[in-house]
TITORGU-894020 format. One record per residue (C-alpha): residue in one letter; chain; x, y, z. Coordinates in steps of 0.05 Angstrom, whole numbers. Each point is the difference from the previous one (the first is absolute). Example, Ala and Ser with C-alpha at 12.3 -4.5 7.8 and 13.67 -1.06 7.14 Angstrom:
TITORGU-894020
R, kolvex, vexfi, x, y, z
R, A, A, 246, -90, 156
R, S, A, 27, 69, -13
end
This chain:
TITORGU-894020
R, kolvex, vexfi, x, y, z
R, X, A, 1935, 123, 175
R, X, A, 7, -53, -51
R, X, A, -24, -48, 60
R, X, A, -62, 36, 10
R, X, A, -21, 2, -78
R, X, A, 9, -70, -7
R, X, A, -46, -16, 71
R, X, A, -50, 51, -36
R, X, A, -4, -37, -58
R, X, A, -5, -64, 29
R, X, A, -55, 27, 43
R, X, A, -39, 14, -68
R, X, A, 9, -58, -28
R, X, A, -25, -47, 57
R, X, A, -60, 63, 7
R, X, A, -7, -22, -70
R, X, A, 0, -75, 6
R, X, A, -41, 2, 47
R, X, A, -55, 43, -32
R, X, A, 14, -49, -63
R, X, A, -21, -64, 50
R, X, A, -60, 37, 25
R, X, A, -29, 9, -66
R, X, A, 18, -65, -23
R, X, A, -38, -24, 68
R, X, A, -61, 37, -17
R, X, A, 1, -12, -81
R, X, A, 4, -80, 34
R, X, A, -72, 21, 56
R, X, A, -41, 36, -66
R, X, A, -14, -76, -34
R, X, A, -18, -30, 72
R, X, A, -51, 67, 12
R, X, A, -33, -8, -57
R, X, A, -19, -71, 7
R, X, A, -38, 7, 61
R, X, A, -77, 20, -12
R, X, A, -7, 67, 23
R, X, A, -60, 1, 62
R, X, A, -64, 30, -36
R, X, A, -61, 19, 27
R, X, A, -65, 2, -37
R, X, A, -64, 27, 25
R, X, A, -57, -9, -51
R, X, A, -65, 47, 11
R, X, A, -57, -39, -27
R, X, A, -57, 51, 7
R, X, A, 5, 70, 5
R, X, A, -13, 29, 70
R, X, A, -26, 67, -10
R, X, A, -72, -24, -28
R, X, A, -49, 60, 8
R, X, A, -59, -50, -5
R, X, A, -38, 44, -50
R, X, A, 6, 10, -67
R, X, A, -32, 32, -54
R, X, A, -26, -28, -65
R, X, A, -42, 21, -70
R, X, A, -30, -62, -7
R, X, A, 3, -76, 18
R, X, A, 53, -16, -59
R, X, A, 47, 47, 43
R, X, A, -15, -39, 55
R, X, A, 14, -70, -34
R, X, A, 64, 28, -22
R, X, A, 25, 20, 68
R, X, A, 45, -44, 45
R, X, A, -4, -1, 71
R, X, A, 17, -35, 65
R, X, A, -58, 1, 45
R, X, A, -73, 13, -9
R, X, A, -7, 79, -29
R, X, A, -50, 41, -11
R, X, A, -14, 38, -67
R, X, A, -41, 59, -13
R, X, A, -22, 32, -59
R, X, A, 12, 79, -12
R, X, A, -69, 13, 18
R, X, A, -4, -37, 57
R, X, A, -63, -36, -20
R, X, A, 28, -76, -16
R, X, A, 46, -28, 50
R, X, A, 39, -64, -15
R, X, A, 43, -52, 49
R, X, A, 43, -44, -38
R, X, A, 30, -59, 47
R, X, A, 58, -30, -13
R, X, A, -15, -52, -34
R, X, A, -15, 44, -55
R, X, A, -79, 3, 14
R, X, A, -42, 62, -8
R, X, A, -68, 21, 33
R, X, A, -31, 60, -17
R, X, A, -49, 44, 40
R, X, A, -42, 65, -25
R, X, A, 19, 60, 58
R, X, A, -62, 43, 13
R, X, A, 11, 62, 35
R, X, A, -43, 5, 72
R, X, A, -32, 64, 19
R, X, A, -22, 18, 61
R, X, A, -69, 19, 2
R, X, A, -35, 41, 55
R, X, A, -75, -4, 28
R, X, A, -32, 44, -58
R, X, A, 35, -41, -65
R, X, A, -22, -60, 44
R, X, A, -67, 25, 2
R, X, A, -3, 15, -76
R, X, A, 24, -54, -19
R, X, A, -53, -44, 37
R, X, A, -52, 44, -35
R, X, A, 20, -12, -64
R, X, A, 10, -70, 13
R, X, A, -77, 2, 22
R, X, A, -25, 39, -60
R, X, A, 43, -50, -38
R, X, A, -47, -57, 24
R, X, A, -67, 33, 1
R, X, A, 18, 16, -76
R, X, A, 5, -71, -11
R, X, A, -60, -22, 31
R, X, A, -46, 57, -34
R, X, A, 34, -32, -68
R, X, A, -10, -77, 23
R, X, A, -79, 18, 18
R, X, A, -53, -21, -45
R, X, A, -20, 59, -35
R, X, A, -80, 5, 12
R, X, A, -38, 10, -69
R, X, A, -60, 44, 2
R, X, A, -35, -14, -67
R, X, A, -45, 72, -6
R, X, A, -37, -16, -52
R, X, A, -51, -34, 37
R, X, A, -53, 31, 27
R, X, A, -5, 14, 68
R, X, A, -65, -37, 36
R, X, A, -28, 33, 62
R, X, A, -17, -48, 56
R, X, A, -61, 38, 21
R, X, A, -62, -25, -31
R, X, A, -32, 40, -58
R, X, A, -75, -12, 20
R, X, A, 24, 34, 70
R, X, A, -33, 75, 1
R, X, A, 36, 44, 32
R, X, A, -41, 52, 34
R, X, A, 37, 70, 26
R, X, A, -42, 42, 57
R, X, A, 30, 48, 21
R, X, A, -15, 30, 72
R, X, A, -12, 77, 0
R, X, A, -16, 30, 59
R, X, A, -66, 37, -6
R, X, A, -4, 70, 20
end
């Protein structure tokens, strides 16, 4: 009995010293770990990839102010000024005028009043002819002509 207490013991204590070298192994490894560079892998994103391509803008100071990565397009509110900045950081501006589609009869009108347009400008460009009516007004016949009236009756 005592035989077996004393092989249990002993058991422990090499259990022991051997857990006490395995730490002292590892405590030894944590120094050498550290010194190595850990294996790190960057990936940088330079421009964003979700670009819509349009944009929206108040007015060309907006515009300026905005960064971008490729050639966009900016339109006002209204839609009536639409500007493309490059990226070099130039802007050109355009004026946006809305098309309607015309049939035969507003083609029609609108040659007509295109016509009376220009006929009013040439009755306003002619040389206005001055009658002066204070004059008198000479006949071309003669005045030492007679004039004689017969008349024809039929006689009865």
């Amino acid at each position: 009995m005592y035989g077996n207490q004393f092989y249990r013991s002993q058991y422990n204590i090499d259990n022991i010293n051997n857990q006490i070298a395995e730490l002292e192994r590892l405590k030894a490894q944590i120094p050498q770990q550290m010194q190595q560079p850990a294996n790190i892998n960057q990936t940088f994103q330079l421009a964003p990839t979700n670009q819509n391509g349009i944009k929206y803008a108040n007015s060309i100071d907006e515009v300026n102010k905005e960064i971008i990565y490729c050639d966009t397009p900016f339109f006002s509110k209204d839609l009536s000024v639409l500007w493309i900045k490059n990226v070099k950081g130039e802007v050109k501006s355009y004026e946006l005028n809305e098309i309607i589609q015309k049939d035969d009869k507003d083609i029609l009108i609108e040659n007509l009043q295109y016509q009376v347009k220009e006929l009013r400008k040439e009755i306003e460009n002619a040389k206005p002819i001055n009658y002066d009516v204070t004059e008198p007004i000479e006949s071309e016949e003669p005045s030492n002509v007679q004039i004689y009236r017969t008349s024809k009756k039929k006689q009865r």
